[in-house]
C-alpha positions as CSV (number, residue, x, y, z in Angstrom):
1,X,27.5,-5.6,-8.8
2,X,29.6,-8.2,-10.6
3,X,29.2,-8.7,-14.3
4,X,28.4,-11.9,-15.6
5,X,30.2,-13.8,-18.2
6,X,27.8,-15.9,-20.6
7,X,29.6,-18.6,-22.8
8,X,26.5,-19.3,-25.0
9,X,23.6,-17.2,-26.2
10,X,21.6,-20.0,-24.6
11,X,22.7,-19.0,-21.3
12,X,21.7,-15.4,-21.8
13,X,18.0,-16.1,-22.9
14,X,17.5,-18.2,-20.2
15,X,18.3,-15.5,-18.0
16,X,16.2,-13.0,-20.2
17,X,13.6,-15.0,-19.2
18,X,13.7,-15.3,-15.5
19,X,14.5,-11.7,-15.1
20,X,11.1,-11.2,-17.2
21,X,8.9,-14.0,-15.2
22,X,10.8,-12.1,-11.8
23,X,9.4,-8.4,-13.4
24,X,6.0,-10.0,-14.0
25,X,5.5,-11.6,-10.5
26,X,6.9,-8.0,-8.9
27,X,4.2,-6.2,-11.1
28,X,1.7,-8.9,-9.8
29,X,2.4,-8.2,-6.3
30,X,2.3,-4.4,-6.4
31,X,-1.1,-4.6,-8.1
32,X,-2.0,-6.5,-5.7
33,X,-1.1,-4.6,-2.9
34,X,-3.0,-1.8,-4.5
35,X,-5.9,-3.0,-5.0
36,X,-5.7,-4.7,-1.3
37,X,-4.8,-0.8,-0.1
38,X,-8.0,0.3,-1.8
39,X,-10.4,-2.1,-0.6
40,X,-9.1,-1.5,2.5
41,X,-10.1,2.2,2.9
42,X,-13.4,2.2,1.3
43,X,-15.6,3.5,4.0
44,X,-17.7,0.7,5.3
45,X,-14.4,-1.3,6.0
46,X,-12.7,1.9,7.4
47,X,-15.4,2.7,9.6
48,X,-16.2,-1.2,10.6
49,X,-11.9,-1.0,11.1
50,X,-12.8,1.8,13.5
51,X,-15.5,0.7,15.2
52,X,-14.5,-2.3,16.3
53,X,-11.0,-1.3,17.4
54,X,-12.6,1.1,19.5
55,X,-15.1,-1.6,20.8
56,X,-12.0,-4.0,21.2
57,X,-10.0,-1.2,23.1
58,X,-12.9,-0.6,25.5
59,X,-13.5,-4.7,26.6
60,X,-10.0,-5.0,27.1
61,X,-9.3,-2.1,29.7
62,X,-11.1,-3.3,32.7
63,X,-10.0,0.1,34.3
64,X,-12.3,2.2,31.8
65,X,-15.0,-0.5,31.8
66,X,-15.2,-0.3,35.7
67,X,-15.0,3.5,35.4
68,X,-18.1,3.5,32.8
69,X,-20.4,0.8,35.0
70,X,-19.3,3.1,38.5
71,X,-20.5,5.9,36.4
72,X,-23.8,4.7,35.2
73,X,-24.9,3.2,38.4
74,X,-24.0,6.3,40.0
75,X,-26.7,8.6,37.5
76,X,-28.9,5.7,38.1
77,X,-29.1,5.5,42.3
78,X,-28.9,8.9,42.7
């Protein structure tokens, strides 16, 4: 990384302060992202996460839907 020359002390306040507005936004983000991560595995939204990517899994493969039905006629005409 390249060192930066600063003519004024001006110059380096200015950059004092974008470097602490970029820290703050960073820290923001992460606490965010936190926070999101532990909303996200409480159990009723874990479990609703699970459910209905199972239920999403099993009305998009026609082959296991058309296995189930074939099944459950075949219990129920025998």
């Amino acid at each position: 990384m390249e060192r930066k020359k600063y003519s004024s002390y001006d110059e380096i306040n200015r950059e004092l302060e974008i470097l602490k507005v970029q820290k703050e936004l960073d820290y923001r983000r992460l606490v965010y992202a936190v926070e999101k991560t532990r909303d996200d595995l409480t159990p009723g939204v874990f479990t609703s996460g699970v459910v209905r990517s199972i239920g999403s899994f099993f009305t998009k493969s026609g082959t296991i839907q058309n296995l189930l039905i074939g099944f459950i006629f075949n219990r129920l005409f025998k």
